[in-house]
C-alpha atoms as a printed R data frame, in Angstrom:
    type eleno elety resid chain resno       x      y      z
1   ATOM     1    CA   UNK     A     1   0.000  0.000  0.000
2   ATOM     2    CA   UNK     A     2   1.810  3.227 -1.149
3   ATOM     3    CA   UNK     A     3   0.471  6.743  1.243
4   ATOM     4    CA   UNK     A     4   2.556  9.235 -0.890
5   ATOM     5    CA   UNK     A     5   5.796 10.001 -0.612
6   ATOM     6    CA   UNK     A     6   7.575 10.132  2.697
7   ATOM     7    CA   UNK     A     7   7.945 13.697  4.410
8   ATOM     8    CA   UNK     A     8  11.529 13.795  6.466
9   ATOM     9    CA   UNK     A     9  10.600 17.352  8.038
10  ATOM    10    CA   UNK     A    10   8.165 15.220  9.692
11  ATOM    11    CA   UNK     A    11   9.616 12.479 11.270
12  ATOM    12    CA   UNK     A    12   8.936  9.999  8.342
13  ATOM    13    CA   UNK     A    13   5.626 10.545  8.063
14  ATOM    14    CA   UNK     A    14   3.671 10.325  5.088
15  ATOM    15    CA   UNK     A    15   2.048 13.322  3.363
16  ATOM    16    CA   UNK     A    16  -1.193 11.589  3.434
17  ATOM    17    CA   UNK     A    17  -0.745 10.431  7.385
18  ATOM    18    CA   UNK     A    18   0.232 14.258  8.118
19  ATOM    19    CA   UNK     A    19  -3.082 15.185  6.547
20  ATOM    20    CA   UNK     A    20  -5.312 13.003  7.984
21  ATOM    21    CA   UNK     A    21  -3.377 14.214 11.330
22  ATOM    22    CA   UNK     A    22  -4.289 17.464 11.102
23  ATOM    23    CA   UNK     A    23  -7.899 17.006  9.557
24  ATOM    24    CA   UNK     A    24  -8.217 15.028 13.730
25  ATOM    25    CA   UNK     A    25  -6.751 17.717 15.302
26  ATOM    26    CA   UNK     A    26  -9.246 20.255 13.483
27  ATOM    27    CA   UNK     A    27 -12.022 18.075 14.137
28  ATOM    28    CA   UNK     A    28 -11.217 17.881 17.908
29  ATOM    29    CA   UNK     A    29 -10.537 21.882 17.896
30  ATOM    30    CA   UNK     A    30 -13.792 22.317 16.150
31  ATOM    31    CA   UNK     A    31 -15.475 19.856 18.955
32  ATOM    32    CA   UNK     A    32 -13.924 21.765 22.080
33  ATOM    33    CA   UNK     A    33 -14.848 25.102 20.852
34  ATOM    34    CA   UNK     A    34 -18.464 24.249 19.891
35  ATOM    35    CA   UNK     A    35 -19.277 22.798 23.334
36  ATOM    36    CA   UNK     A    36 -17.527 25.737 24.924
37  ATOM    37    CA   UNK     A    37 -20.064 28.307 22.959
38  ATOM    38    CA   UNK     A    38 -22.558 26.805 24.237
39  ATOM    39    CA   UNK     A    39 -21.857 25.919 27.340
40  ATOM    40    CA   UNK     A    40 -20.503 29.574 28.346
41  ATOM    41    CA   UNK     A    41 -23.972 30.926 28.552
42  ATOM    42    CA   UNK     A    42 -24.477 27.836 30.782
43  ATOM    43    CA   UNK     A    43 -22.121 28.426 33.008
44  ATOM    44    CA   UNK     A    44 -22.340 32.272 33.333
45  ATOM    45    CA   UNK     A    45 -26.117 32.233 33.945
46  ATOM    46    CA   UNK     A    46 -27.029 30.236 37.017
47  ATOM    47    CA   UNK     A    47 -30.159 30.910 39.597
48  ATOM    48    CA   UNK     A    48 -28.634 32.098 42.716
49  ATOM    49    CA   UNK     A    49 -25.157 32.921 41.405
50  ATOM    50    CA   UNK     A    50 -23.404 36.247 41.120
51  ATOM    51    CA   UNK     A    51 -23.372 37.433 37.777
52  ATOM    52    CA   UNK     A    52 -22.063 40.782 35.881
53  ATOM    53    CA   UNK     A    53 -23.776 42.793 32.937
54  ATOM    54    CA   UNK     A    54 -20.127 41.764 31.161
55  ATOM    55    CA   UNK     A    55 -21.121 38.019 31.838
56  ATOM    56    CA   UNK     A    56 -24.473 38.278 30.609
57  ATOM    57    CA   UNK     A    57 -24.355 40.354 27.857
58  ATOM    58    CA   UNK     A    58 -21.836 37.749 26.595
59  ATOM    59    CA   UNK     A    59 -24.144 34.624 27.613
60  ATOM    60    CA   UNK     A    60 -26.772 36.143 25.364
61  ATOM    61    CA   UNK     A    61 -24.270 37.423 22.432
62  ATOM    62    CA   UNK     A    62 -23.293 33.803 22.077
63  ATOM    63    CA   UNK     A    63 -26.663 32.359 23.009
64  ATOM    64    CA   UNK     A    64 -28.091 34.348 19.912
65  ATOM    65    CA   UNK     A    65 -24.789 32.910 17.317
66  ATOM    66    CA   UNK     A    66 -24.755 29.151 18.556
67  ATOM    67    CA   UNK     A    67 -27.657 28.402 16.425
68  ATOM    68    CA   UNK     A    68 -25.871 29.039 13.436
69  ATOM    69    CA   UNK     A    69 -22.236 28.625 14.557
70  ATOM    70    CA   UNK     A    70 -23.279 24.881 15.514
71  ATOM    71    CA   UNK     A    71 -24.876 24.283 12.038
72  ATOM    72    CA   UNK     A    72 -21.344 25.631 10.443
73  ATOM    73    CA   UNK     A    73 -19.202 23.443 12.860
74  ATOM    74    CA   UNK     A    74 -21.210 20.927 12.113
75  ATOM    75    CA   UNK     A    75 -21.051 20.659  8.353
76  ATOM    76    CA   UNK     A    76 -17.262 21.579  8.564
77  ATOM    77    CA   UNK     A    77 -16.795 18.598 11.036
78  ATOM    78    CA   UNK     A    78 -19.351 16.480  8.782
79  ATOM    79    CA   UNK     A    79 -17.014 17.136  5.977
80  ATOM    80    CA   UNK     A    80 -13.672 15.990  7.566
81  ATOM    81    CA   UNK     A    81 -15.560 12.704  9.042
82  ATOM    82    CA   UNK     A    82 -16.835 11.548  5.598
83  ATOM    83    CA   UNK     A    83 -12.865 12.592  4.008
84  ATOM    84    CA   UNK     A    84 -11.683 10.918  7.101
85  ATOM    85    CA   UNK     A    85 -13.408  7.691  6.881
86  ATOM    86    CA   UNK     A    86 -12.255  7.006  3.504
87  ATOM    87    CA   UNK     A    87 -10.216  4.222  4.033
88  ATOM    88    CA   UNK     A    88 -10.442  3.696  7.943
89  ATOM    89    CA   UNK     A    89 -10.522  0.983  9.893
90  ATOM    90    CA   UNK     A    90 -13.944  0.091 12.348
91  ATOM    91    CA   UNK     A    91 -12.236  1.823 15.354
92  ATOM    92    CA   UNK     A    92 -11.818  4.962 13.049
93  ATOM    93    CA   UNK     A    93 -15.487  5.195 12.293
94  ATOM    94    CA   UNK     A    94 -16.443  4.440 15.503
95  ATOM    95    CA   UNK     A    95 -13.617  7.518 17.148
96  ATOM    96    CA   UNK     A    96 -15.576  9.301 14.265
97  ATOM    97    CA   UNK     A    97 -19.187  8.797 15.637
98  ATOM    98    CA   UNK     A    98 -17.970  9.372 18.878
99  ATOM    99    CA   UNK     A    99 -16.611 12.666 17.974
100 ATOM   100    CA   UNK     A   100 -19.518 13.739 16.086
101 ATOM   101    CA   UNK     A   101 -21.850 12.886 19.039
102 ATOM   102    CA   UNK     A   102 -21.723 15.782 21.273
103 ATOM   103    CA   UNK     A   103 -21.770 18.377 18.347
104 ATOM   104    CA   UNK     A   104 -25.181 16.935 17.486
105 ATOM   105    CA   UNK     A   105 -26.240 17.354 21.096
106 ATOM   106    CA   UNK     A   106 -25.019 20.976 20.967
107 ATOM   107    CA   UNK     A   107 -26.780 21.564 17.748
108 ATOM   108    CA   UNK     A   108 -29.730 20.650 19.152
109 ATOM   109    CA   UNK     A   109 -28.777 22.385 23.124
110 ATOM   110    CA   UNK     A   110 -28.488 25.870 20.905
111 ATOM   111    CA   UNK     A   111 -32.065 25.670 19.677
112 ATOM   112    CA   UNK     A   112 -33.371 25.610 23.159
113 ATOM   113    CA   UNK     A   113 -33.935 27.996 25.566
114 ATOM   114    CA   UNK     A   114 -32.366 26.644 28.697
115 ATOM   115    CA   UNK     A   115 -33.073 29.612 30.492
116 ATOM   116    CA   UNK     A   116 -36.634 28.598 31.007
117 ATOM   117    CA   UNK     A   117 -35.564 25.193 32.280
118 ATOM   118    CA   UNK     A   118 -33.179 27.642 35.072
119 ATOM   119    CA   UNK     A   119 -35.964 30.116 35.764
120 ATOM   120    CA   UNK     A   120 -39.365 28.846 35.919
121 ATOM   121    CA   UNK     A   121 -41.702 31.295 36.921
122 ATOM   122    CA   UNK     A   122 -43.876 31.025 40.386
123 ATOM   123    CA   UNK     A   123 -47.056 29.157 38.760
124 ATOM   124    CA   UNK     A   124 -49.482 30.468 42.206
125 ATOM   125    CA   UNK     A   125 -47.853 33.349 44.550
126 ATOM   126    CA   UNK     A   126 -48.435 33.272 48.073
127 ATOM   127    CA   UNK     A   127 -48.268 36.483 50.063
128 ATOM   128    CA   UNK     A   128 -48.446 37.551 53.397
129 ATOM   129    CA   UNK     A   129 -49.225 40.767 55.435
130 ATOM   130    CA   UNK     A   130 -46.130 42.399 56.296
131 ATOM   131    CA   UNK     A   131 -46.559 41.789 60.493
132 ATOM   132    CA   UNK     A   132 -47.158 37.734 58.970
133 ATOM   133    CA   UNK     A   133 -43.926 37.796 57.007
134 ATOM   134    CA   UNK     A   134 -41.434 36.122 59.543
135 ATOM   135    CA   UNK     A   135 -39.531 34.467 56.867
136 ATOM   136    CA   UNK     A   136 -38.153 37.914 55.316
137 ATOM   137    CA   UNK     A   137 -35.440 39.441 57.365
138 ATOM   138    CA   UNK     A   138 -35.453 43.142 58.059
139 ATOM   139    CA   UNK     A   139 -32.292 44.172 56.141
140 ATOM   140    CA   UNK     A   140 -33.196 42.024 52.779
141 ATOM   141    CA   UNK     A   141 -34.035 43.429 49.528
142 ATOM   142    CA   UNK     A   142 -37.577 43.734 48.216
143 ATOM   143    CA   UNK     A   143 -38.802 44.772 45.121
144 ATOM   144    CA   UNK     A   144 -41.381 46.615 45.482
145 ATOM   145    CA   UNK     A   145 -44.461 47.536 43.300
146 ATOM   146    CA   UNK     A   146 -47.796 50.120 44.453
147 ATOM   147    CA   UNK     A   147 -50.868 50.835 42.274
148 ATOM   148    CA   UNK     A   148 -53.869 52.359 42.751
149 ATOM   149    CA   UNK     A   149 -52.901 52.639 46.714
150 ATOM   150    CA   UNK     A   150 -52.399 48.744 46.745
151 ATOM   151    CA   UNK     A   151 -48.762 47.971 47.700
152 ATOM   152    CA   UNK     A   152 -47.112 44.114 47.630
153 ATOM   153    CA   UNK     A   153 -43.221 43.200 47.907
154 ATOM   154    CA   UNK     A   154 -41.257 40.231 46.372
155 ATOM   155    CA   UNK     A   155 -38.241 39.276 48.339
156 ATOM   156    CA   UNK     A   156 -35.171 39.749 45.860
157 ATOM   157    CA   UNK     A   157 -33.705 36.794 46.953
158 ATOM   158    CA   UNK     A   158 -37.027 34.695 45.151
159 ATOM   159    CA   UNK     A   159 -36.722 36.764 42.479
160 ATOM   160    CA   UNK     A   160 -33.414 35.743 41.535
161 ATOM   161    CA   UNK     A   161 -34.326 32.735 41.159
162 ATOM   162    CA   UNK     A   162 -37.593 32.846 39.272
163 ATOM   163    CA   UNK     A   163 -36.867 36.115 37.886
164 ATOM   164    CA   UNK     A   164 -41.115 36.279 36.704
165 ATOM   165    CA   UNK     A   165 -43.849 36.810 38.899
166 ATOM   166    CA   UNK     A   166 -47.697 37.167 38.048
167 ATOM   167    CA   UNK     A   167 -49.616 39.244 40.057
168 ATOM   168    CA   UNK     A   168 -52.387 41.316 40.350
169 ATOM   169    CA   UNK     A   169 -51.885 44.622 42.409
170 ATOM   170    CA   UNK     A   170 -54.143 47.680 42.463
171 ATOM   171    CA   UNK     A   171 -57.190 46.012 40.124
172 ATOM   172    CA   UNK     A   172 -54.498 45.627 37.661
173 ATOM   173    CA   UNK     A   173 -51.949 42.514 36.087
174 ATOM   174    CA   UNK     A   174 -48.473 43.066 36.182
175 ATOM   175    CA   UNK     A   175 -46.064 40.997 35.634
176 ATOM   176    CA   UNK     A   176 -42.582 42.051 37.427
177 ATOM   177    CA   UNK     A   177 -39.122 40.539 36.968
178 ATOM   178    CA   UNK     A   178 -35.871 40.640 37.870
């Protein structure tokens, strides 16, 4: 079996085993930085973890480009699997499948919303009077909303987690978030 003529800046490799070399490493690159796209926005938005406007805005900037930057990545990667099967053995198709695995499961993770999985919003409020609500301590942050002379308070703390509530204050709905 001839592979092409032998390269001596590379060790005796082949030209052809070079390729295919690189075309792996690319493949793997293309892998690792796919996942980490969308995984950032993951990572940076969390319910009850600190976060910055610098961290978000950059969870939603990639958020909003994984879509189509998982598509390209995986056509690109699609492309050096089906040159990079030509000629491989059964454990090469099966390193291949393997690889291509989680950039299907990204492709797919990038067209969902996870934040709605992280944030669900209370389905039926409870409130209390303020003399009834023993579980709020005097020094923590409410949000506050009044209308019509009708006044009600969500603890922050809640809030960061569900970031939505329902209500109806003052004769009116609102809907407050944080």
């Amino acid at each position: 079996m001839n592979e092409g003529p032998i390269n001596s800046a590379s060790g005796g490799r082949s030209v052809k085993s070079t390729r295919r070399m690189i075309a792996w490493i690319l493949l793997l690159l293309i892998v690792v930085v796919t996942l980490t796209i969308v995984f950032i926005p993951v990572w940076l938005i969390m319910p009850f973890k600190m976060q910055t406007a610098r961290g978000i805005s950059l969870s939603y900037a990639l958020k909003s480009w994984s879509p189509s930057l998982t598509l390209g990545a995986l056509i690109i990667s699609l492309a050096l699997c089906i040159w990079l099967s030509r000629g491989a053995r059964w454990y090469g198709w099966v390193a291949l499948m393997i690889t291509l695995l989680p950039l299907f499961v990204v492709a797919w993770f990038a067209r969902q919303n996870h934040f709605e999985w992280m944030f669900n919003p209370l389905p039926k409020p409870e409130y209390a009077k303020v003399s009834q609500a023993d579980f709020i301590k005097d020094n923590e942050m409410v949000m506050s909303v009044v209308i019509n002379g009708e006044a009600v308070a969500y603890p922050v703390r809640q809030m960061a987690y569900h970031h939505v509530v329902q209500d109806q204050v003052g004769g009116l709905q609102v809907v407050t978030t944080y």
